[in-house]
C-alpha positions in Angstrom: 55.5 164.1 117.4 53.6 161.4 119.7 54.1 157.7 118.5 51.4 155.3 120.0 52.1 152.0 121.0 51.8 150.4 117.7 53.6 152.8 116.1 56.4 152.4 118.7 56.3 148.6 118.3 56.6 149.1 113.9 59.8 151.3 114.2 61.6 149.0 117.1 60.8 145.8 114.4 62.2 148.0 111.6 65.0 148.8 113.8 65.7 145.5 114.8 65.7 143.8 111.0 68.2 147.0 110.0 70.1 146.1 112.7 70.2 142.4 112.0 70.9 143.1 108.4 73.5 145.6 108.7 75.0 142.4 111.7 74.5 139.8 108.8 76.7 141.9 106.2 79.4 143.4 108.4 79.8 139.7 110.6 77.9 137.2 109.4 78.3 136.8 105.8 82.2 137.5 105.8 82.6 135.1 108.1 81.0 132.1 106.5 82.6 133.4 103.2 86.3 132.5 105.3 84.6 129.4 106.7 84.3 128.2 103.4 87.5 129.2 102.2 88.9 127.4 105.1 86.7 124.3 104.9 88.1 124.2 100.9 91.8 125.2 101.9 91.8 122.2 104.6 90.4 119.9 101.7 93.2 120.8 99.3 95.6 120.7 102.3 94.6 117.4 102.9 94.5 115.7 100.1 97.9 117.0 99.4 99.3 115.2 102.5 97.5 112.1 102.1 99.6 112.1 98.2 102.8 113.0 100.2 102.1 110.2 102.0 101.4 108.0 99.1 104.7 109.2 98.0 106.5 108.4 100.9 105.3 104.9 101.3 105.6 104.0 97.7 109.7 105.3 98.1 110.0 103.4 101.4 108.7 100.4 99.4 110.8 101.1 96.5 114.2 101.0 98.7 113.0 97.9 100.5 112.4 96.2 97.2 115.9 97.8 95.8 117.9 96.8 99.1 116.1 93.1 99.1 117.1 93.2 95.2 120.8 94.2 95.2 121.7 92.0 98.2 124.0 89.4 97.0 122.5 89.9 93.4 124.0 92.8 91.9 127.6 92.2 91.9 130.2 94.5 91.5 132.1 92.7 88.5 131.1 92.5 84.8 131.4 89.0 84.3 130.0 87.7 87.2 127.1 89.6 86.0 126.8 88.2 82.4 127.7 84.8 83.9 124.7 85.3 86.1 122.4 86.9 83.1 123.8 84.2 81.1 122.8 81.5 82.9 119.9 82.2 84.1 118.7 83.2 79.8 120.7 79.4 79.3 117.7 77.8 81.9 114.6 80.1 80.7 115.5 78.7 77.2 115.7 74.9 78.7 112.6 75.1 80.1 110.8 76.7 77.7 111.9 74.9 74.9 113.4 78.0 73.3 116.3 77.2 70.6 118.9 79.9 71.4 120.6 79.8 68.1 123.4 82.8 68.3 124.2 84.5 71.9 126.8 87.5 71.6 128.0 89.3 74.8 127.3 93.8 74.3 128.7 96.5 76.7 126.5 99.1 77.5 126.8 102.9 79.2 128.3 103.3 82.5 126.5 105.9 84.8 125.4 107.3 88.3 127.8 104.0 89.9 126.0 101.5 87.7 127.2 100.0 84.5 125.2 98.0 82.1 126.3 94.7 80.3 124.1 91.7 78.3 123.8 89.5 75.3 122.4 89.7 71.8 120.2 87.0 71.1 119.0 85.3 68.2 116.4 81.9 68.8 113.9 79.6 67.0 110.8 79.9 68.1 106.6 79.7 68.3 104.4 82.5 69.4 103.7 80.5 73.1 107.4 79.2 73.5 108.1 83.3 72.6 105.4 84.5 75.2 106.5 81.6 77.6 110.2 82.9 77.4 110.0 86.4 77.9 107.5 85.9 80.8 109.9 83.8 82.9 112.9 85.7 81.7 111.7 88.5 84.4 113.5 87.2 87.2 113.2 88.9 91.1 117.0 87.9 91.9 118.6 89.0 88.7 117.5 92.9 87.4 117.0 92.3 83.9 116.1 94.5 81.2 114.8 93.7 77.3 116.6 96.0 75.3 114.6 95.3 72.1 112.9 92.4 70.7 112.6 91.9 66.8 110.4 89.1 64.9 110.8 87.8 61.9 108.0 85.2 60.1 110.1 82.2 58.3 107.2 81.0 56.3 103.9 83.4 56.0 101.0 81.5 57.8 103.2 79.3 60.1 104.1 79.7 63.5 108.0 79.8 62.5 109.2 82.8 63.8 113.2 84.0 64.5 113.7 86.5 67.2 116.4 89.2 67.8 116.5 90.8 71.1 118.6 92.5 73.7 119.1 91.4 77.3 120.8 93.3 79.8 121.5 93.5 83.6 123.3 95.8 85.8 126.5 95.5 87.9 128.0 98.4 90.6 131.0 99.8 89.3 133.9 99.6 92.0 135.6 103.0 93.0 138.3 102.6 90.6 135.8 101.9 87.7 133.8 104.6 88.8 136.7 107.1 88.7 137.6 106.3 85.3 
Protein backbone atom coordinates (compact mmCIF):
# COMPACT_ATOMS: atom_id res chain seq x y z
CA UNK A 1 0.00 0.00 0.00
CA UNK A 2 1.23 3.49 -1.55
CA UNK A 3 0.75 6.50 0.87
CA UNK A 4 0.84 9.91 -0.95
CA UNK A 5 2.37 12.85 0.33
CA UNK A 6 -0.48 13.92 2.42
CA UNK A 7 -1.11 10.78 3.67
CA UNK A 8 2.60 10.49 4.66
CA UNK A 9 2.58 13.99 6.29
CA UNK A 10 -1.08 12.71 8.55
CA UNK A 11 0.75 9.57 9.98
CA UNK A 12 4.29 11.41 10.75
CA UNK A 13 1.84 14.20 12.85
CA UNK A 14 0.00 11.28 14.44
CA UNK A 15 3.27 9.81 15.10
CA UNK A 16 4.87 12.69 16.47
CA UNK A 17 1.79 13.70 19.07
CA UNK A 18 1.92 9.70 20.23
CA UNK A 19 5.30 10.19 20.59
CA UNK A 20 5.09 13.39 22.49
CA UNK A 21 2.37 11.98 24.70
CA UNK A 22 3.82 8.78 25.49
CA UNK A 23 7.35 11.48 26.36
CA UNK A 24 4.88 13.64 28.47
CA UNK A 25 3.64 10.56 30.66
CA UNK A 26 6.82 8.50 30.96
CA UNK A 27 9.21 12.01 31.63
CA UNK A 28 7.37 14.81 31.78
CA UNK A 29 4.58 14.51 34.15
CA UNK A 30 6.56 12.45 36.81
CA UNK A 31 8.95 14.80 36.89
CA UNK A 32 7.06 17.84 37.66
CA UNK A 33 4.98 15.63 40.06
CA UNK A 34 8.79 15.35 42.11
CA UNK A 35 9.35 19.00 41.36
CA UNK A 36 6.46 19.74 43.27
CA UNK A 37 7.07 17.41 45.95
CA UNK A 38 10.47 19.00 46.30
CA UNK A 39 9.36 22.60 45.96
CA UNK A 40 6.71 21.55 49.13
CA UNK A 41 9.37 19.40 50.96
CA UNK A 42 11.97 22.59 50.81
CA UNK A 43 8.97 24.81 52.14
CA UNK A 44 8.30 22.50 55.13
CA UNK A 45 12.16 22.11 55.46
CA UNK A 46 12.36 25.63 55.72
CA UNK A 47 10.16 26.75 57.76
CA UNK A 48 11.24 24.18 60.15
CA UNK A 49 14.79 25.78 60.36
CA UNK A 50 13.68 29.23 60.41
CA UNK A 51 11.49 27.83 64.02
CA UNK A 52 14.82 26.11 65.07
CA UNK A 53 16.20 29.15 64.78
CA UNK A 54 13.60 31.08 66.63
CA UNK A 55 14.32 28.53 69.15
CA UNK A 56 17.77 29.00 69.34
CA UNK A 57 17.79 32.69 69.65
CA UNK A 58 14.98 32.93 72.07
CA UNK A 59 17.37 30.22 74.41
CA UNK A 60 20.48 32.28 73.71
CA UNK A 61 18.33 35.31 74.99
CA UNK A 62 16.98 33.42 77.80
CA UNK A 63 20.57 32.55 79.28
CA UNK A 64 21.77 36.05 78.64
CA UNK A 65 18.81 37.35 80.55
CA UNK A 66 19.37 34.38 83.39
CA UNK A 67 23.24 34.99 83.60
CA UNK A 68 22.64 39.05 83.64
CA UNK A 69 19.89 38.02 86.41
CA UNK A 70 21.75 35.67 88.79
CA UNK A 71 24.91 37.74 88.85
CA UNK A 72 25.36 39.09 92.23
CA UNK A 73 21.48 38.75 92.73
CA UNK A 74 20.75 35.29 93.45
CA UNK A 75 22.67 34.43 96.44
CA UNK A 76 23.48 31.28 97.73
CA UNK A 77 22.20 31.80 101.46
CA UNK A 78 18.48 31.81 102.66
CA UNK A 79 18.52 34.83 104.61
CA UNK A 80 20.34 36.99 102.51
CA UNK A 81 17.67 36.15 100.19
CA UNK A 82 14.62 36.98 102.34
CA UNK A 83 16.61 40.01 103.59
CA UNK A 84 16.83 41.02 100.03
CA UNK A 85 12.91 40.05 99.19
CA UNK A 86 12.20 41.68 102.35
CA UNK A 87 13.49 44.77 101.68
CA UNK A 88 12.91 45.41 98.58
CA UNK A 89 8.53 44.32 99.50
CA UNK A 90 9.50 46.98 102.77
CA UNK A 91 10.22 49.96 99.84
CA UNK A 92 7.44 48.85 97.18
CA UNK A 93 5.08 49.32 100.22
CA UNK A 94 6.73 52.85 101.14
CA UNK A 95 6.28 54.11 97.93
CA UNK A 96 3.16 52.90 97.22
CA UNK A 97 1.49 53.79 100.17
CA UNK A 98 0.64 50.15 100.91
CA UNK A 99 0.06 49.35 104.81
CA UNK A 100 1.86 46.08 105.29
CA UNK A 101 -0.06 44.99 108.37
CA UNK A 102 1.32 41.22 109.13
CA UNK A 103 4.64 39.91 107.26
CA UNK A 104 5.51 36.10 108.14
CA UNK A 105 8.72 34.52 106.71
CA UNK A 106 7.51 30.61 104.67
CA UNK A 107 10.02 27.88 103.40
CA UNK A 108 9.37 26.45 100.31
CA UNK A 109 10.59 23.20 98.14
CA UNK A 110 14.18 22.69 97.38
CA UNK A 111 14.87 21.37 93.84
CA UNK A 112 17.19 20.96 90.59
CA UNK A 113 20.03 23.33 92.93
CA UNK A 114 17.51 25.95 93.74
CA UNK A 115 15.51 26.38 96.88
CA UNK A 116 12.61 28.64 97.40
CA UNK A 117 11.93 31.00 100.47
CA UNK A 118 9.42 34.23 101.02
CA UNK A 119 6.85 35.99 103.18
CA UNK A 120 3.15 35.78 103.88
CA UNK A 121 1.66 39.00 103.58
CA UNK A 122 -1.26 40.55 104.88
CA UNK A 123 -1.83 44.80 103.94
CA UNK A 124 -4.53 47.64 103.88
CA UNK A 125 -5.27 48.63 100.86
CA UNK A 126 -7.31 50.52 97.64
CA UNK A 127 -7.73 48.91 94.25
CA UNK A 128 -4.83 51.58 92.63
CA UNK A 129 -2.36 51.33 95.76
CA UNK A 130 -3.09 47.27 95.15
CA UNK A 131 -2.51 47.51 91.24
CA UNK A 132 0.41 50.14 92.07
CA UNK A 133 2.12 47.51 94.45
CA UNK A 134 2.06 44.44 92.61
CA UNK A 135 3.21 46.22 89.42
CA UNK A 136 6.48 47.61 91.02
CA UNK A 137 6.90 44.55 93.13
CA UNK A 138 8.34 42.84 89.76
CA UNK A 139 11.66 43.72 90.16
CA UNK A 140 14.68 42.85 87.26
CA UNK A 141 17.43 42.38 90.16
CA UNK A 142 15.46 40.38 92.56
CA UNK A 143 13.51 37.04 90.81
CA UNK A 144 10.29 37.26 92.46
CA UNK A 145 7.36 35.14 92.35
CA UNK A 146 3.49 35.87 93.70
CA UNK A 147 2.54 32.72 95.16
CA UNK A 148 -1.19 33.69 95.53
CA UNK A 149 -2.98 36.77 96.13
CA UNK A 150 -6.40 36.83 98.12
CA UNK A 151 -8.91 39.89 98.54
CA UNK A 152 -11.18 40.54 100.86
CA UNK A 153 -13.96 43.70 100.75
CA UNK A 154 -14.12 45.39 104.46
CA UNK A 155 -17.17 47.30 103.74
CA UNK A 156 -19.39 46.33 100.41
CA UNK A 157 -19.30 49.43 98.06
CA UNK A 158 -15.96 50.96 99.49
CA UNK A 159 -12.59 50.67 98.21
CA UNK A 160 -11.42 49.00 101.58
CA UNK A 161 -10.00 45.96 100.70
CA UNK A 162 -7.40 43.42 102.92
CA UNK A 163 -5.01 41.36 100.85
CA UNK A 164 -3.36 37.97 101.52
CA UNK A 165 -0.67 36.95 99.31
CA UNK A 166 2.55 34.96 98.90
CA UNK A 167 5.96 36.33 97.82
CA UNK A 168 8.76 34.27 97.09
CA UNK A 169 12.33 34.38 95.52
CA UNK A 170 14.99 31.89 94.90
CA UNK A 171 18.41 31.30 96.38
CA UNK A 172 21.24 28.48 94.94
CA UNK A 173 21.61 25.88 97.39
CA UNK A 174 25.43 25.32 98.27
CA UNK A 175 26.87 21.67 97.65
CA UNK A 176 26.34 20.70 101.10
CA UNK A 177 22.60 21.89 101.04
CA UNK A 178 22.29 20.37 97.82
CA UNK A 179 23.49 16.89 99.13
CA UNK A 180 21.21 16.79 101.85
Amino acid sequence: MKLNHREKMIALGVGLILALFVLDQLLLSPMFVRLATADDSIARDSQTLEQSNGMKRNGDLADVRWRKMSEGHIGTDASAAQSQLLNHMNEVARNTGVNLTSIKPEHGEKAQGFARTGFRASANVTMSTLVSFLLRLESPDLPIRVTDLQIKSNKPGVDDLTVDLGISTIYKLSAAEEAK
